[in-house]
C-alpha atoms as one frame of an Amber mdcrd trajectory, in Angstrom:
protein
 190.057 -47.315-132.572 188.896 -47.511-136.204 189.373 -51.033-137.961 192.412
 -49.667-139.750 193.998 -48.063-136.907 194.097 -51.900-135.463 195.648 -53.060
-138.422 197.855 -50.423-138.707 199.091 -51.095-134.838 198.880 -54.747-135.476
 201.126 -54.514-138.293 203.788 -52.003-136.572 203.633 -54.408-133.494 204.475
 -57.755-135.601 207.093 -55.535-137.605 209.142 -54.248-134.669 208.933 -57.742
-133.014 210.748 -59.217-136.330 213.093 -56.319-136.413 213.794 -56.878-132.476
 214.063 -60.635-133.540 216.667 -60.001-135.799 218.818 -57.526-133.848 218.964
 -60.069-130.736 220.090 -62.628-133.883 222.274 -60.423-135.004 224.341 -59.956
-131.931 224.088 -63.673-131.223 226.468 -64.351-134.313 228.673 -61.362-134.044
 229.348 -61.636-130.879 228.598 -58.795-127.834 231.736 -56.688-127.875 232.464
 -54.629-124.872 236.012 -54.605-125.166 238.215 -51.126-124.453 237.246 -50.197
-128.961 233.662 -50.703-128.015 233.821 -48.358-125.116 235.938 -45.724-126.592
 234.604 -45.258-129.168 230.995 -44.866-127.298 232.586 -42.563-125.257 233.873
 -40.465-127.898 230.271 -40.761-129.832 228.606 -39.367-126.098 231.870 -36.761
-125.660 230.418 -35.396-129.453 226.973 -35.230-128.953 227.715 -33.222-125.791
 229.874 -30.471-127.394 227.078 -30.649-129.944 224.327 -29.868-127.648 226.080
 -27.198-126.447 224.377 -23.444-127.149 227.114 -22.127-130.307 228.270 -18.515
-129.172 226.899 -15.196-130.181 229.652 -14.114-133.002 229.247 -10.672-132.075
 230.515 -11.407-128.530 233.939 -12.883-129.562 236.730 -11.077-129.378 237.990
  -8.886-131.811 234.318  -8.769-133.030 232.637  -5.826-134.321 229.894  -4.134
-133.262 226.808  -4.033-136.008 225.534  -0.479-136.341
């Protein structure tokens, strides 16, 4: 690694460790919820990203659809 590649993943180390610092502060003071809110509302935020992922349909294969020429 170059001298400025260290740096660079010296500084992105020390970063993230502040950030991870201040998340696990964070959820110190607020407080962990995992009450039925929490969950349902993770469940409707996975439920979403599902029917998101899912392939969208060919329009000309719905019904009532008509054929290009």
């Amino acid at each position: 690694m170059t001298p400025e590649q260290v740096h660079h993943a010296y500084a992105h180390e020390t970063h993230a460790a502040e950030l991870r610092s201040e998340a696990a502060e964070f959820r110190r003071a607020a407080g962990l919820r995992t009450g039925l809110r929490t969950r349902l509302g993770l469940t409707l935020v996975t439920l979403g990203t599902r029917l998101a992922a899912q392939s969208v349909p060919d329009p000309t294969r719905l019904p009532g659809a008509v054929a290009a020429r």
